[in-house]
VEXDO-637743 format. One record per residue (C-alpha): z, y negated, x negated; residue in three letters. Coordinates in steps of 0.2 Angstrom, whole numbers, padded with zeros to 4 digits, always signed. Each point is the difference from the previous one (the first is absolute). Layout:
N
ZYXALA ...
//
This chain:
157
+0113+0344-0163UNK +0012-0002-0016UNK -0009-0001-0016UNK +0010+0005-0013UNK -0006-0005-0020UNK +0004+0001-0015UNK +0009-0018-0008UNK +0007-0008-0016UNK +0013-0013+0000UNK +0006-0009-0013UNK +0021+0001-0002UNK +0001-0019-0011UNK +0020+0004-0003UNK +0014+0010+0001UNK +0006-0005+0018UNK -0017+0004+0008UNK +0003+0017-0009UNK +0017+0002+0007UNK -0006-0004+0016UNK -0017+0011+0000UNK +0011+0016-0008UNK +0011-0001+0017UNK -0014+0001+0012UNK +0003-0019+0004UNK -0018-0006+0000UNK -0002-0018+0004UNK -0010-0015-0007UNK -0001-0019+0004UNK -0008-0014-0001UNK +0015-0012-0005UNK -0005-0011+0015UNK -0002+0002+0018UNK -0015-0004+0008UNK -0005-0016+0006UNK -0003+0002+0019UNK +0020+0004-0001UNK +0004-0018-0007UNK -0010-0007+0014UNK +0010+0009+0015UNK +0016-0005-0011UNK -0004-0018-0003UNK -0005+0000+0021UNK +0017+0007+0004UNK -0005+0015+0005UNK +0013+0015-0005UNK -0006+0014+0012UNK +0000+0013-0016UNK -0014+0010+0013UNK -0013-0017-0002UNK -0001+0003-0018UNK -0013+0011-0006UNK +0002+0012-0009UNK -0021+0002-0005UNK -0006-0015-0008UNK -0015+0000-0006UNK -0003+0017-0003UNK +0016+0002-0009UNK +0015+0011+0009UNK +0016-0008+0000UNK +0016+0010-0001UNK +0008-0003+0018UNK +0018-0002-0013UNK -0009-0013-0009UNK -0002-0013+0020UNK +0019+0005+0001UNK +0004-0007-0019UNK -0010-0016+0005UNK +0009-0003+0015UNK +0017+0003-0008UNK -0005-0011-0016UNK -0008-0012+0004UNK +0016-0010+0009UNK +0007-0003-0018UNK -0016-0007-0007UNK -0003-0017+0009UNK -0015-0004-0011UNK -0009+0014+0007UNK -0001+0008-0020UNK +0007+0015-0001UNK +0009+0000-0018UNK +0010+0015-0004UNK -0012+0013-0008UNK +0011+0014+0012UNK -0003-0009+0015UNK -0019-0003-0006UNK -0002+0019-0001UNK +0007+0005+0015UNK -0012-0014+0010UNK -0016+0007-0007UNK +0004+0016+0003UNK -0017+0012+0004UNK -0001+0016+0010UNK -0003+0012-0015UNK -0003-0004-0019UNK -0013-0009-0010UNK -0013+0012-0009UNK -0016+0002-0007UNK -0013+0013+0004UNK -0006+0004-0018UNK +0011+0001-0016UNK -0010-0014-0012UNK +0005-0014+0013UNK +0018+0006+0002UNK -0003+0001-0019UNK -0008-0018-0002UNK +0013-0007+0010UNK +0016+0007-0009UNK -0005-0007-0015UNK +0002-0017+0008UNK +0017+0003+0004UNK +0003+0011-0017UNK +0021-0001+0001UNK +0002+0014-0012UNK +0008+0009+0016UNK -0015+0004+0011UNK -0003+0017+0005UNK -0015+0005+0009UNK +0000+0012+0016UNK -0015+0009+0008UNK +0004+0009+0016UNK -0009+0004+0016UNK +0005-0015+0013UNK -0007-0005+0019UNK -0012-0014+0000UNK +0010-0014+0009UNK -0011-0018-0004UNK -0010-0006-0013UNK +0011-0016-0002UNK +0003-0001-0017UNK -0007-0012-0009UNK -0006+0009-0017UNK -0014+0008+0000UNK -0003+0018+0005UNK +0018-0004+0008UNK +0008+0005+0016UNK +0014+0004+0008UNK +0005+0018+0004UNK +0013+0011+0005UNK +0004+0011-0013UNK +0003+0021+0005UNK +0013+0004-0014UNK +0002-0007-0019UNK -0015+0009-0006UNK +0002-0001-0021UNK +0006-0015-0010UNK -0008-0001-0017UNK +0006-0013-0013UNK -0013-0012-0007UNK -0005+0010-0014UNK -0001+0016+0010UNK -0011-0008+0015UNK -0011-0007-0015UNK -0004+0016-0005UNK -0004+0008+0014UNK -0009-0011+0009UNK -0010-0002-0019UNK +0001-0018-0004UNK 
//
């Protein structure tokens, strides 16, 4: 059974407005997983031996395929560009929170001036984020995006 819930999810610049005001609703860990290293440093580039759960986190099927394309042009085995970082860490569904004062607590660590906060109804898809209250869902639609000042206010903090 699909649970559907209400989420908040904090927008830290204009690109990850762009992108979330288009339906393009992606996030990423900036980094793929470690088990992926391991196949590739054994030779191994059968895209269908790399998992795409790793520990409890779902990984973008796109993201395996990013790996396998990049990876040739790094021979050091770090990934460098900040593009092809994304692209490699890629989850199924975005990072969110499941109440507003941790999407709240955590946009004012990355405070750009930019952010914009979403709340929408989403699918649970893992709880492998690693901030607290965090998970990974996929979202149903935009829901509402409130700037800083707006979410403050009605969230009353």
């Amino acid at each position: 059974m699909v649970v559907k819930a209400t989420y908040y999810r904090v927008l830290s610049d204009k690109c990850y407005v762009y992108h979330w005001e288009r339906d393009e609703f992606t996030s990423s860990h900036l980094m793929p997983p470690g088990e992926w290293t391991a196949l590739y440093n054994a030779n191994e580039r059968d895209p269908l031996k790399y998992p795409l759960e790793v520990l409890g986190c779902i990984y973008d099927p796109r993201a395996r395929d990013a790996y396998l394309l990049y990876m040739p042009q790094y021979p050091d085995g770090r990934i460098t560009d900040p593009n092809h970082r994304w692209h490699v860490g890629r989850v199924s569904g975005v990072f969110a929170f499941t109440n507003p004062r941790a999407a709240w607590d955590y946009g004012i660590l990355v405070k750009s001036g930019e952010e914009m906060y979403a709340e929408f109804t989403g699918e649970f898809v893992s709880a492998c984020a690693v901030e607290d209250d965090g998970v990974v869902v996929q979202p149903e639609n935009q829901g509402r995006l409130f700037t800083r000042e707006e979410f403050r206010a009605k969230c009353g903090f």
